[in-house]
ZAMARGU-4260 file (C-alpha; in steps of 0.2 Angstrom, whole numbers, plus 5000, padded with zeros to 4 digits):
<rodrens>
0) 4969/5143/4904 | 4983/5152/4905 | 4987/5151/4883 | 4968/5158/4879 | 4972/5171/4894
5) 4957/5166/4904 | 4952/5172/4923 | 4953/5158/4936 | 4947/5161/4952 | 4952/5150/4968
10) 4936/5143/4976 | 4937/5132/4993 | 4930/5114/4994 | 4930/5106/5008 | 4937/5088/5004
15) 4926/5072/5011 | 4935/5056/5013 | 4925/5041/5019 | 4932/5024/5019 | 4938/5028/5001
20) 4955/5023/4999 | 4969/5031/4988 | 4975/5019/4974 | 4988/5034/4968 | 5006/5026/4964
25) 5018/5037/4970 | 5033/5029/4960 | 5019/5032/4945 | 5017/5049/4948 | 5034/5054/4951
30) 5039/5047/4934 | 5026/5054/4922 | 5023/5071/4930 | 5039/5080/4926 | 5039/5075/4911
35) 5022/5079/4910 | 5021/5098/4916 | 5040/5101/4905 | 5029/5097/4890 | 5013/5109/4893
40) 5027/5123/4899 | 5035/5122/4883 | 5019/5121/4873 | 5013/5137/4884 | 5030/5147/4879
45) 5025/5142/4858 | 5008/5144/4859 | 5009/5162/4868 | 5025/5170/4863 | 5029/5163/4847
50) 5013/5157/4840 | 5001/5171/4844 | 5009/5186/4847 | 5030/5185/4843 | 5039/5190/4859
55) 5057/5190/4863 | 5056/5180/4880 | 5054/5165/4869 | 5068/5167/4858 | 5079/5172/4874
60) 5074/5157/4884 | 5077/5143/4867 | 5094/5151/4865 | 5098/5150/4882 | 5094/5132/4885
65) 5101/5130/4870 | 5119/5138/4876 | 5115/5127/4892 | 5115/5110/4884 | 5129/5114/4873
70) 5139/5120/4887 | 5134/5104/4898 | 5138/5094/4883 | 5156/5101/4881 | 5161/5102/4898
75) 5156/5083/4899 | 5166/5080/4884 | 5181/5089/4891 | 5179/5082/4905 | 5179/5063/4899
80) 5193/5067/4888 | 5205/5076/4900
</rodrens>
């Protein structure tokens, strides 16, 4: 919703539980979700800022994780080696 710039509005449901049980894994969830919204934040920063209408927020933000994983990756290389 948020790429194609639509309006969302937040409507209340009341939720109804029965004798249904939950069959949701935690453990499951825990290792898929991350991963899962990391990719459809990234996809939402190309889509709308590089993609559609350039915008320096993206080129700030690839250059700044990239500066943070060079960084990382030196001080644990310095750190290993010292």
């Amino acid at each position: 919703m948020n790429v194609h710039d639509f309006r969302v509005i937040d409507v209340p449901t009341p939720a109804v539980y029965r004798d249904e049980r939950s069959h949701l894994s935690i453990p499951a969830v825990m290792s898929t979700f991350p991963l899962l919204l990391l990719r459809r934040f990234f996809f939402r920063v190309v889509e709308k800022y590089v993609i559609r209408d350039f915008s320096p927020i993206a080129l700030f933000l690839f250059v700044g994780l990239a500066s943070i994983a060079f960084g990382t990756l030196l001080g644990v290389a310095l750190w290993l080696t010292g």
